[in-house]
C-alpha positions in Angstrom: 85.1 163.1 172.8 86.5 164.7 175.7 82.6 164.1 177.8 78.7 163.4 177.3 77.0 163.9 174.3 74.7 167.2 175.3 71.3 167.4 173.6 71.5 170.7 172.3 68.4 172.8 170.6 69.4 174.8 166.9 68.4 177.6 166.1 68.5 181.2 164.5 70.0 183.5 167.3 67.7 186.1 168.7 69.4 190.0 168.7 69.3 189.6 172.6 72.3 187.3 171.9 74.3 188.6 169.6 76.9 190.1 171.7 77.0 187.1 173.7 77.4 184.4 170.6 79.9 187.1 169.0 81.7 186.6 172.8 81.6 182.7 172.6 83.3 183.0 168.8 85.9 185.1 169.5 86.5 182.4 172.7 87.1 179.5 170.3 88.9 181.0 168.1 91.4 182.7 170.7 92.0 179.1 171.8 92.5 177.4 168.9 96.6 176.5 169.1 98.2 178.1 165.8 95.1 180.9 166.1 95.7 184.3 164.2 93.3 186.2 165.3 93.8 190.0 164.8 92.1 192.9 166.5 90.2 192.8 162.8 89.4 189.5 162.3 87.7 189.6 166.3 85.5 192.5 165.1 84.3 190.1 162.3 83.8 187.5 164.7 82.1 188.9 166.9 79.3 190.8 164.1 76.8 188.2 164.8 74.2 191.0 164.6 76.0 191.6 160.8 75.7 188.0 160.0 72.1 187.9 161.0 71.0 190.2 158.5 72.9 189.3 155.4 72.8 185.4 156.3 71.7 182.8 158.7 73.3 182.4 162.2 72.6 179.9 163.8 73.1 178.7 167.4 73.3 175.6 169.5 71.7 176.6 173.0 71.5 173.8 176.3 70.8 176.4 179.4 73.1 178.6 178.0 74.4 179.3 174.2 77.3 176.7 174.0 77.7 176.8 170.1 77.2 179.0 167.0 77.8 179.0 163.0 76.7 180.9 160.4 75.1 179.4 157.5 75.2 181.3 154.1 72.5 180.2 151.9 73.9 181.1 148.6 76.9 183.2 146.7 74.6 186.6 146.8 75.8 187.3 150.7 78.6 189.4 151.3 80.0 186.4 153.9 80.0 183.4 150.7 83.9 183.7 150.0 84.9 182.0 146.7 81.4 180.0 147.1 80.3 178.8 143.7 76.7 179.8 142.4 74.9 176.0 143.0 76.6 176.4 146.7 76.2 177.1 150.5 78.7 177.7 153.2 79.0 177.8 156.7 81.2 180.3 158.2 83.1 180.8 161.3 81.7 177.4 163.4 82.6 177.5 166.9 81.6 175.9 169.7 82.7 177.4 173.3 86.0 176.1 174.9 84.3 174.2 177.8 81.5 173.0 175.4 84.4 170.7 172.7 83.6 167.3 172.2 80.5 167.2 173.2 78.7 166.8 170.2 77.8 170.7 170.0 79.6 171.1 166.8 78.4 168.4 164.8 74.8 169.2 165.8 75.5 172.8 164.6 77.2 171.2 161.2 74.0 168.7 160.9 71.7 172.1 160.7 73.9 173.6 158.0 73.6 170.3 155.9 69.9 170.2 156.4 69.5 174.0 155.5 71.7 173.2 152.1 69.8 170.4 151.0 66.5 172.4 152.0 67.8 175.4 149.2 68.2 172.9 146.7 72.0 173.5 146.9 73.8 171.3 145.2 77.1 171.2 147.7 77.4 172.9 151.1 81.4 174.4 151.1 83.4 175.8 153.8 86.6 177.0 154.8 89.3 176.1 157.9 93.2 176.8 159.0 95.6 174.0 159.1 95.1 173.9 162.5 92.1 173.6 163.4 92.3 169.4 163.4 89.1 168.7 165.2 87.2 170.8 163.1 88.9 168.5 160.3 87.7 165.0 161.7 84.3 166.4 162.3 83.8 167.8 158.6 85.7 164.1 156.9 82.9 162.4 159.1 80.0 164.1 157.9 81.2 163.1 154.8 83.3 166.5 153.2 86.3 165.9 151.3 89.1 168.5 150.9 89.1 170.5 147.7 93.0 171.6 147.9 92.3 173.5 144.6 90.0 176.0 146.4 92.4 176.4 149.2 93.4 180.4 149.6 94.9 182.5 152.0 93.1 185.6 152.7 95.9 187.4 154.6 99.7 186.4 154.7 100.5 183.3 157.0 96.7 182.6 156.7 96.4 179.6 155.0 92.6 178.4 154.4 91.7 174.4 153.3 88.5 174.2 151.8 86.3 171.4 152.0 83.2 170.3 150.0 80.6 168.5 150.9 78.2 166.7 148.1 74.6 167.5 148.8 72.8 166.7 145.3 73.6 164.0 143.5 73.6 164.9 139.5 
């Protein structure tokens, strides 16, 4: 951790923030090294108000928004890529630049795994790039393994890894 732990509060982002949490998810990504984010792929970040509507976005706020994810309940949303039907996802995690390491993104990943388990999902599934390595260690310690089978890339030199997450045991 690159600071203190900051007690954060979760939850669903108001429409008085969107613009501002689409801002903060465009940040992290742009600073991600090995980033390839296109004029395109910003627009989708920063939909927040989109991702509202057809799923659950969900934000970690101190005094200020410092995190935000969106969580997809189930395959029926338009944002559950290659999600199978007894699954959720979270999409496009990020946590703002001066906020890393604080403990902001776990918190945001803990909600996810609550709101999975809540559905009755069965696994909660997700994809990330190769370099995104922090997100990495925090998804192997909540307990996510990779699923290199599911692994696709969406655009050339986009690779995605996906990882699964067990949240029902059979």
């Amino acid at each position: 951790m690159t600071g203190n732990v900051l007690r954060v509060e979760i939850r669903l982002v108001r429409p008085d923030e969107y613009e501002r949490a689409g801002r903060l998810v465009v940040a992290a990504y742009e600073a991600l090294p090995g980033s390839h984010v296109s004029a395109g792929y910003a627009d989708e970040l920063r939909a927040v108000g989109r991702r509202a509507v057809e799923a659950e976005v969900l934000v970690a706020v101190a005094e200020d928004l410092l995190g935000c994810a969106t969580f997809v309940p189930d395959a029926s949303s338009p944002w559950a890529e290659l999600v199978e039907a007894d699954e959720s996802t979270v999409r496009m995690l990020a946590v703002a630049p001066g906020s890393q390491g604080r403990g902001v993104g776990t918190a945001l990943l803990s909600a996810c795994i609550e709101r999975g388990r809540a559905a009755g999902r069965a696994g909660l599934f997700l994809h990330s790039t190769p370099w995104m390595q922090a997100a990495h260690r925090l998804y192997l310690k909540a307990g996510f393994v990779r699923v290199p089978d599911r692994d696709w890339a969406p655009v050339p030199d986009v690779q995605l890894w996906a990882f699964r997450l067990e949240l029902m045991r059979p």
